[in-house]
N, C-alpha and C positions, 0 to 999 in steps of 0.2 A: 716489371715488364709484362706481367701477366695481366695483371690489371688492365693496363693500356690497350692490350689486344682484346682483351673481353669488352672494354669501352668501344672500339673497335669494331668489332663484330657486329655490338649491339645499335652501332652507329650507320655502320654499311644498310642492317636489314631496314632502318627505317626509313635510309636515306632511297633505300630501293624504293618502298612503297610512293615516297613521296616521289621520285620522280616516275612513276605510271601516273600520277596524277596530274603533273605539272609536265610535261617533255622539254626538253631541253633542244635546241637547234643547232647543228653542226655547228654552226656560224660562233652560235654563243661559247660551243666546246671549248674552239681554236683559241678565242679571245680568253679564257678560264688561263687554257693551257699555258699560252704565251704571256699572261698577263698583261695583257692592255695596256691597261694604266700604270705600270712601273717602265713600259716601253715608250709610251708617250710622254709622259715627266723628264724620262734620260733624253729623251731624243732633241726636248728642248735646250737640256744645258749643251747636249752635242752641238747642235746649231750656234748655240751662242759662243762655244767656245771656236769653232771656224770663223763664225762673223767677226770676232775681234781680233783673230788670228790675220787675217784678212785688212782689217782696220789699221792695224799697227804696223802691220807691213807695205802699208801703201798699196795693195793691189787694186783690183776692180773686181766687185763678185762675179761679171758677166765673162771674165777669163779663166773663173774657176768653177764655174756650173756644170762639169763632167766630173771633177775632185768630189763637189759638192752632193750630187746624187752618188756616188760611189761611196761619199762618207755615210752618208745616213741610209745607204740601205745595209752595207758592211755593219752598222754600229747595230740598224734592228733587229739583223740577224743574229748577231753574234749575244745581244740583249735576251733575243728569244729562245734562244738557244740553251744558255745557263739560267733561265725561267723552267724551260723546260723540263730540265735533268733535276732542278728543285724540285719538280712538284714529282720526277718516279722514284727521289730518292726519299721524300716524305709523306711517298704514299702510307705508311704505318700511323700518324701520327693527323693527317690533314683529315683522318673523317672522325675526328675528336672533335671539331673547332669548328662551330658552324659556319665560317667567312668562308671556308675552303672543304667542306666536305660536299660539295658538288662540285669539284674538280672530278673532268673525265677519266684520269690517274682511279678517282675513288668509287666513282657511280661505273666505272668497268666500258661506258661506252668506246673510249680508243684503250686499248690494251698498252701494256707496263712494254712490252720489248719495241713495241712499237716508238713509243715516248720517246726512250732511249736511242734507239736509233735516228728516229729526227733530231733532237736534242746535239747528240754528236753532228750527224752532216750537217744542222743547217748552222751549230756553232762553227765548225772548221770553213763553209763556203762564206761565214760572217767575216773572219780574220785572213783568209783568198782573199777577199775583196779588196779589203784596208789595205793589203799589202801592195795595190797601186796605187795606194794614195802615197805615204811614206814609213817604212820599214818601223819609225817610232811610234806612229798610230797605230799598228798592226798590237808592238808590245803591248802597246797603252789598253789597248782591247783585251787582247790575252793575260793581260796583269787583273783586269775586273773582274774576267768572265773567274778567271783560277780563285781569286781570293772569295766568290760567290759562291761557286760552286761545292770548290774544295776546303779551302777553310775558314767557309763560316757554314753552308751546306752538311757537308759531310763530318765535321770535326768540331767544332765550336758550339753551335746551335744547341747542340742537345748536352754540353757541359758547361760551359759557364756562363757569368753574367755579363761577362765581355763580349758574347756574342755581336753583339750592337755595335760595337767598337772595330769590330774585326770585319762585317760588312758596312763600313762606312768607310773602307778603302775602295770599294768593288762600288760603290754610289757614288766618290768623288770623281772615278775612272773618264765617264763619258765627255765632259768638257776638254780633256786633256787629249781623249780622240780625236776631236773635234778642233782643236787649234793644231797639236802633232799634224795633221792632214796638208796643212796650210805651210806651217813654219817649226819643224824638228825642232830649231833650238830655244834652249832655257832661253825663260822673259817671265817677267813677276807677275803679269796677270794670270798665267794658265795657273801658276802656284797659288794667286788668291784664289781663283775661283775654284781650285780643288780644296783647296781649306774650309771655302764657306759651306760645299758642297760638304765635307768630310765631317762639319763642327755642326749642322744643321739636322742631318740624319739622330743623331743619336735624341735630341728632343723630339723630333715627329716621331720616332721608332717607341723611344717610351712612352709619351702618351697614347698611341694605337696601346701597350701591352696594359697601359692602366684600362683602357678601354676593354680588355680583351683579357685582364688577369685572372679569372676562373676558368677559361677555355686553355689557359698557359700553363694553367695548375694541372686542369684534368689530362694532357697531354703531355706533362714533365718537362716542358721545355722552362730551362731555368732565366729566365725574364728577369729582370733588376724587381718589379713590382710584386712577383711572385713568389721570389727569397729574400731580401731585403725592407720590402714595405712598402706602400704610399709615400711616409715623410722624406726618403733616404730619397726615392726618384723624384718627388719633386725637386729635393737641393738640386740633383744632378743635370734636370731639367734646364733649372734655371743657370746654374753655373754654365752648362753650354751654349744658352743664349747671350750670357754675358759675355762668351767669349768670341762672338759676333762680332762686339760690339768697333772694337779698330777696323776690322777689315776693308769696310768702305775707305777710307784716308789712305789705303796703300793703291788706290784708284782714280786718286784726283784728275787723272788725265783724263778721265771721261765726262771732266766737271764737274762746276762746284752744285749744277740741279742733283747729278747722279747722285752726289754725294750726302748732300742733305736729304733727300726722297730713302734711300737706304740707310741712313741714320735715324731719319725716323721710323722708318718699319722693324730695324732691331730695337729701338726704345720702348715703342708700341707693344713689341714682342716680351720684352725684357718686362714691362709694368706689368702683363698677363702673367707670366709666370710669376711675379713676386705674389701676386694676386693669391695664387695657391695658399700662401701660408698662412689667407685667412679666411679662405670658403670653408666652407665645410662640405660642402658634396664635391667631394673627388673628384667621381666620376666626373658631372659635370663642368667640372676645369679640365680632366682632363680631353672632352670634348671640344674646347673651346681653343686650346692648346694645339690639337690637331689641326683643326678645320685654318687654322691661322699660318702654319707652317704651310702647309699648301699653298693657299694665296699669298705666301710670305716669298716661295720661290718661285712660282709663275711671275709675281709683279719684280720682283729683284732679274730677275735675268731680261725677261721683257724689256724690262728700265733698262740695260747694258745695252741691249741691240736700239732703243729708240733715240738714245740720247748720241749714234753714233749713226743712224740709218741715212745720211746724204752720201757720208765720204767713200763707201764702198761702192757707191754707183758713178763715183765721179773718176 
């Protein structure tokens, strides 16, 4: 632990100087703080999983467009919220890692009690909100934000290698909000789409730590790439790609395009990953691994809403 606080230290004072020379803009803070981009990634399975919720149940989106802004401002808040309490509860450890040591948690511009106190209200006015949607959305929310926060945050993260595993409950969360809103009861798409959501995390999450296993090392966080190897997270990599691969077939009612179109971006997926076991630069597979998981769940969820976008206006 000593270690890590003297890395620490020696981390803060440089990160000081550098921003007198670069300034950072409130604007850029809030976005650091709340993390943007894991709000807008969730905010799209949340949509998708309304609009199918919607689909299935024969409604018309234009009788649900008060549910609908109520879901997705509920869900960005309460997203933003356990973002938030991540980054005062990792303030020790985020100015180790250059992705995150200009978080305002680390550079000092918004203060720690601060964080914390938004983090709580604007998480609790997220889950207010949901709860006019329906009572199950609300939990659905409350079940993300808790396994985010709490255990993988505050418990898991900084002991084992399952950490990955344990926040890829709290990543599957948001579609389930997002259908919950529309229709409480069990139906097998909100269950695929939490699976795929649940089974796709841990590939994107391992590739960023291969991307990022010296930062993971210098910070203790015990990463599958950082205690275990290269070889072991590649398997693991690819073994969770493979297991992508049914899902689409438990879908066919969104047809037989949706079905082949996300058959082949898990195939596509799956040949990238087998790929590993014969590059040799790591790294750069696991580069290529990332950047693909992205555009893997932008076009797969996209494809859901397009291959179904007349019936909810009709």
């Amino acid at each position: 632990m000593d270690k890590v606080e003297a890395a620490t230290s020696q981390v803060i004072t440089n990160t000081s100087s550098t921003e007198k020379n670069k300034p950072v803009s409130t604007l850029d803070d809030i976005k650091s703080l709340i993390k943007i981009g894991i709000i807008n990634s969730n905010l799209i399975t949340v949509f998708t999983g309304f609009w199918l919720a919607i689909y299935y149940s024969g409604y018309t989106f234009t009788d649900y467009i008060g549910t609908f802004i109520i879901t997705m401002l509920g869900s960005t808040l309460v997203i933003a919220g356990g973002c938030m309490l991540n980054n005062w509860y990792d303030v020790d450890i985020d100015p180790v890692m250059k992705r995150t040591k200009t978080r305002p948690t680390v550079t000092g511009t918004i203060s720690l009690p601060t964080v914390l106190g938004l983090g709580l209200i604007t998480s609790f006015a997220g889950l207010l909100l949901l709860l006019f949607t329906t009572i199950e959305a609300m939990l659905f929310a409350f079940l993300g934000w808790f396994f985010y926060v709490v255990l993988y945050t505050m418990w898991s993260k900084r002991k084992y290698t399952l950490n990955t595993t344990v926040g890829s409950f709290s990543g599957a969360a948001p579609p389930l909000i997002g259908w919950a809103a529309v229709n409480p009861n069990f139906h097998i798409v909100p269950l695929i789409l939490f699976l795929i959501m649940f089974i796709w995390q841990t590939p994107h999450f391992l590739a960023l730590a291969m991307r990022k296993n010296e930062e993971y090392k210098a910070a203790r966080i015990p990463m599958l790439p950082a205690v275990h190897g290269f070889e072991m997270t590649k398997r693991q990599i690819t073994i969770y790609i493979a297991c992508l691969l049914p899902l689409p077939f438990y879908l066919t009612s969104l047809g037989t395009t949706f079905v082949i179109l996300a058959t082949l971006l898990n195939v596509g997926w799956l040949g990238l990953g087998m790929s590993g076991f014969f590059m040799k630069d790591d790294i750069k597979w696991a580069n290529i691994i990332f950047i693909y998981s992205l555009n893997y769940l932008t076009i797969l969820f996209l494809l859901m809403v397009i291959v179904t976008w007349n019936s909810p206006f009709s």
